[in-house]
C-alpha atoms as one frame of an Amber mdcrd trajectory, in Angstrom:
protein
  10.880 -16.255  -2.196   8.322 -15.625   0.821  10.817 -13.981   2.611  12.096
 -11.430   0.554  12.766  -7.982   1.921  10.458  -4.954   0.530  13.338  -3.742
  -1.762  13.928  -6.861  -3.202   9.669  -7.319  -3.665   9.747  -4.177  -5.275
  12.159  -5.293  -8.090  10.299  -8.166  -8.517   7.368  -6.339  -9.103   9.268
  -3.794 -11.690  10.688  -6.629 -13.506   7.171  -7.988 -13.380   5.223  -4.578
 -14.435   7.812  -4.303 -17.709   7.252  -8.037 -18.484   3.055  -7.175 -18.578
   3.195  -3.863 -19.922   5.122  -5.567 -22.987   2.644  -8.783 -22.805  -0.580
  -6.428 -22.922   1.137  -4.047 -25.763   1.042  -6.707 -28.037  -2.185  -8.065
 -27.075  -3.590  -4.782 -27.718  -1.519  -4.319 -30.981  -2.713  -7.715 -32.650
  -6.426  -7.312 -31.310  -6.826  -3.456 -31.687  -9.281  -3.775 -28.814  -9.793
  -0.756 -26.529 -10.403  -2.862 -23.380  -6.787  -4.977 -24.277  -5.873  -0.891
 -24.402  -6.936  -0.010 -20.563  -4.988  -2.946 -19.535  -1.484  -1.768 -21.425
  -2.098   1.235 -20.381  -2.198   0.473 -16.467   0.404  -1.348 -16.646   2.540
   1.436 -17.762   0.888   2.492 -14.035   3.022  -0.778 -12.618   5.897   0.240
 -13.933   5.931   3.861 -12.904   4.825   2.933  -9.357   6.667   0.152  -8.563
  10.078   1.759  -9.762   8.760   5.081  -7.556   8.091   2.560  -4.637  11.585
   1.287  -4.901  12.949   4.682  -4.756  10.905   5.232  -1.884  11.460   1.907
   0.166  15.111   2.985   0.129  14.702   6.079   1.841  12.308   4.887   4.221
  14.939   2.704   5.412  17.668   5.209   6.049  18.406   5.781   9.439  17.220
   8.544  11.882  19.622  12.170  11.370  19.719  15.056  13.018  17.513  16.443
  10.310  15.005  13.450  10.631  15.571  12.214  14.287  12.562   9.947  13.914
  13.725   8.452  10.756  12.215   8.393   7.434   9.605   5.917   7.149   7.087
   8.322   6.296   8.375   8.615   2.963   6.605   5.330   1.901   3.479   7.020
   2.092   4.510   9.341  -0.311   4.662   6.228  -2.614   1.293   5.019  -1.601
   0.271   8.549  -2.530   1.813   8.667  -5.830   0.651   5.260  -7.076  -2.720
   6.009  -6.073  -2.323   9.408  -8.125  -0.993   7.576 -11.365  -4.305   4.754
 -11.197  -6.692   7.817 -11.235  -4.982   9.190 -13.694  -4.738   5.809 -15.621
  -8.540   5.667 -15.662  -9.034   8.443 -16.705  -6.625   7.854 -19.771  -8.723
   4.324 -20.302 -12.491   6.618 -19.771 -11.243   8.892 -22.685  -9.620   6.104
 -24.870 -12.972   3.766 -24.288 -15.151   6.619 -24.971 -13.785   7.294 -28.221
 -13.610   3.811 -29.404 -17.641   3.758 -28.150 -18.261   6.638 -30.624 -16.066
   5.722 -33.376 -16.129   1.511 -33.202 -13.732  -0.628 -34.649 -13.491  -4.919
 -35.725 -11.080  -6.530 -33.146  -9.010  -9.102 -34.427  -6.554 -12.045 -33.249
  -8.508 -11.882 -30.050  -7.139 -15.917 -29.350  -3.508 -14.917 -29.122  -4.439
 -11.762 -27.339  -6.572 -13.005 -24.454  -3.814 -15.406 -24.124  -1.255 -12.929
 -23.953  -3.479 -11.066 -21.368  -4.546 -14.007 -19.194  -0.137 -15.154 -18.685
   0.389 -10.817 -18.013  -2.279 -11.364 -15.058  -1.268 -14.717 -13.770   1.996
 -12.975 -13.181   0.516  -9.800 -11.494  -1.476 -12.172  -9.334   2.096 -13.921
  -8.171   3.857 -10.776  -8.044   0.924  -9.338  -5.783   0.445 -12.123  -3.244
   4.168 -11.689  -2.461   3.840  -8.000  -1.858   0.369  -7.781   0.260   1.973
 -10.537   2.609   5.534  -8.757   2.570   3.336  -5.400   3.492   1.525  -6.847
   6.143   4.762  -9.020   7.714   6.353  -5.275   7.841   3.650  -2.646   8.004
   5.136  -1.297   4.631   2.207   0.752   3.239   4.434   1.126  -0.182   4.331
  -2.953  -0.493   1.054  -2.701   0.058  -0.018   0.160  -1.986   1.826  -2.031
  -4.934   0.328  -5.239  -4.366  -3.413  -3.971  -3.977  -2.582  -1.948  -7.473
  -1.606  -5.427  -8.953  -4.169  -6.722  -7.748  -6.810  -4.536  -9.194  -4.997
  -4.976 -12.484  -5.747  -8.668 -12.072  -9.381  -7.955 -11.613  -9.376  -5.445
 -14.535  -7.888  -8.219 -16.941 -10.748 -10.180 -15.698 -13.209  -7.885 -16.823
 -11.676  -7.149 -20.041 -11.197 -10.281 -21.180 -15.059 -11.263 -20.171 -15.739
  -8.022 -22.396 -14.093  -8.398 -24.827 -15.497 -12.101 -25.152 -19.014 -10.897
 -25.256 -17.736  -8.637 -27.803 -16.829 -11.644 -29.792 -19.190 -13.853 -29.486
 -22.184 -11.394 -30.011 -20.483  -9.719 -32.937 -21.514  -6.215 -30.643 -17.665
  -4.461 -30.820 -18.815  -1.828 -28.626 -19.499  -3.623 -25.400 -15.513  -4.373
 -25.589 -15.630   0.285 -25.131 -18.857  -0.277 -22.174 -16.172  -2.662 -20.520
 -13.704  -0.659 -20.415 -15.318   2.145 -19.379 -17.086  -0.196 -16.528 -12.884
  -1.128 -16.040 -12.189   2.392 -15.759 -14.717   3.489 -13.053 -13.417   0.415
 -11.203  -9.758   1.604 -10.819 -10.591   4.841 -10.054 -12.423   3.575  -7.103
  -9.521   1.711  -6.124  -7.113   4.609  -7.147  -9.083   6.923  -4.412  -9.101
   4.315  -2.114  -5.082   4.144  -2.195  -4.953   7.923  -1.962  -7.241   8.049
   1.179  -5.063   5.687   2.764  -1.980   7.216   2.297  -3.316  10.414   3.214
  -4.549   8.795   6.236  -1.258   7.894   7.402   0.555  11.218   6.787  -1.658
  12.197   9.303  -0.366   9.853  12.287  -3.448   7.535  12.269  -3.243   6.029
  15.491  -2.213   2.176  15.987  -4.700  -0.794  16.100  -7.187  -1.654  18.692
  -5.054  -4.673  19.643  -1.729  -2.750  19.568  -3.094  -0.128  21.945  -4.657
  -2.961  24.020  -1.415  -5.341  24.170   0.578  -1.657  25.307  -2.044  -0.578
  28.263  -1.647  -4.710  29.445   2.415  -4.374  29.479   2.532  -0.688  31.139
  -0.145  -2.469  33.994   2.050  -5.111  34.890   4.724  -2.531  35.438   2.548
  -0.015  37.162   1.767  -0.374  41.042   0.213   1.314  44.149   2.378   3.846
  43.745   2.794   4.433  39.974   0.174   5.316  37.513   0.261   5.586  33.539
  -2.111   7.562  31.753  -2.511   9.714  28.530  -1.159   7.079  26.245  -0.617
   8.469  22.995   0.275   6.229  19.802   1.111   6.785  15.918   2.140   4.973
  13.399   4.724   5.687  10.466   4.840   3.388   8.220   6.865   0.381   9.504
   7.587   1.921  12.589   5.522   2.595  15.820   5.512   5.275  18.346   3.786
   5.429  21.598   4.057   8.285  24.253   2.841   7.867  28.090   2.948  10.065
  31.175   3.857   8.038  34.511   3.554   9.143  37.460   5.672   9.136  40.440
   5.192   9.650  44.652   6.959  13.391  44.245   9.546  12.270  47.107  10.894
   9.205  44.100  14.882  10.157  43.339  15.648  10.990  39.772  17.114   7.711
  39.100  13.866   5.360  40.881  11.635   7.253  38.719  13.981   6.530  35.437
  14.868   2.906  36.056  11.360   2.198  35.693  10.460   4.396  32.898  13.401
   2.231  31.159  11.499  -0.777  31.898   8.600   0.240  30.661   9.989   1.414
  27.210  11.873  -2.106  26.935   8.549  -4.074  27.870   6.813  -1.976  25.297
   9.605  -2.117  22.709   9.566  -6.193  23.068   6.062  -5.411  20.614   7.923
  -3.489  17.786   6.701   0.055  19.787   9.624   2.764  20.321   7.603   4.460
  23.751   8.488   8.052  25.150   7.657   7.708  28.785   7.692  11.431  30.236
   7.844  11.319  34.024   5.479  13.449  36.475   5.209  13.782  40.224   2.441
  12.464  41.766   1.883  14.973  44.993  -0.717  13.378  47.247  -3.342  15.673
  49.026
């Protein structure tokens, strides 16, 4: 199960996002509460962006073309982007719904069968997210970990709305069930923008990590001597994959083939960390 590969997360999570969405429906059906409401209605969110993410994870992974000679990773980010776009709009949907059910309250009913109902829906986005934030970190899959994060904030939202609609309950107040979700709504939002900035973020070849970089310079100065310099090391990251581009340079007299033997070292010492390098050879004429 831990090892599953991101398109075979991602139809565990749709499977999982059809199995809540149906579990909340009919929490919110029996109850007729507004906060059971937000919940149904983000995980119609689930199911929409995990099926997307699917759709995206397979063309992520199809290999480089003339058309796309660097592949096609990039298109997870698309699917970052897209579930981040359907939780803002999500919250919205829950801000309007709560708001209305503020003004115009209502009795909620069967709450015991429907918190239950709720509470099993979460325990299985909490499962289904685990797997999919430690899939996306194990392979820098921004779509698995757009996915689980979204799960994740589900989880938290069910939290919320069954604690409001408890208070609801118990102090016989119906409309702090509509303050909750509204308080529910703002929340996902946040972490709707949040998704959306990050996916942004990495259509715009965000560099790699700190560490990455680091680990690179420390492989490229092993290989580098008196005679042999890199500099101007240049990295990005798309999605699963990593790039890195370096200028070395050369004593101007080096033959053709010196100078690429070791820029063929250097791109299989580098590629031994899951980098593909570009080493672009200069002459180094000395004064």
């Amino acid at each position: 199960m831990f090892n599953l590969r991101p398109h075979q997360l991602l139809l565990l999570s749709l499977a999982a996002a059809f199995t809540t969405m149906a579990l909340k429906t009919l929490a919110w059906y029996l109850t007729g509460s507004v906060g059971f409401l937000s919940d149904a209605i983000e995980s119609v969110v689930n199911v929409a962006g995990a099926g997307f993410a699917l759709w995206m994870i397979s063309l992520a992974h199809r290999p480089a073309d003339d058309g796309h000679p660097f592949g096609h990773s990039k298109a997870e980010y698309l699917s970052a982007a897209f579930e981040g776009g359907m939780v803002v709009l999500a919250a919205l949907a829950i801000f309007v719904a709560a708001t209305e059910r503020l003004i115009f309250p209502q009795p909620l009913e069967a709450l015991g069968i429907g918190t239950v109902l709720t509470v099993l829906a979460s325990l299985i986005n909490l499962a289904v997210a685990q797997l999919l934030l430690r899939g996306g970190r194990r392979d820098n899959s921004p779509a698995l970990e757009a996915d689980g994060k979204h799960l994740m904030t589900d989880v938290w939202t069910t939290v919320g709305v069954v604690a409001g609609v408890g208070l609801a309950s118990y102090s016989g107040y119906s409309w702090l069930d509509s303050v909750v979700a509204i308080a529910v709504a703002l929340h996902i939002l946040h972490e709707g923008g949040n998704i959306l900035y990050r996916s942004i973020n990495g259509l715009l070849d965000k560099s790699l990590p700190d560490n990455k970089i680091k680990a690179i310079s420390q492989h490229l100065a092993a290989i580098a001597g008196p005679d042999v310099t890199f500099n101007r090391l240049r990295t990005r990251a798309a999605a699963s994959l990593q790039f890195a581009q370096v200028d070395m340079l050369v004593p101007a007299h080096w033959s053709v083939a010196q100078a690429h033997k070791l820029a063929d070292d250097a791109e299989l010492a580098v590629q031994a960390l899951g980098v593909e390098l570009i080493v672009h050879i200069e002459p180094k004429f000395t004064p």
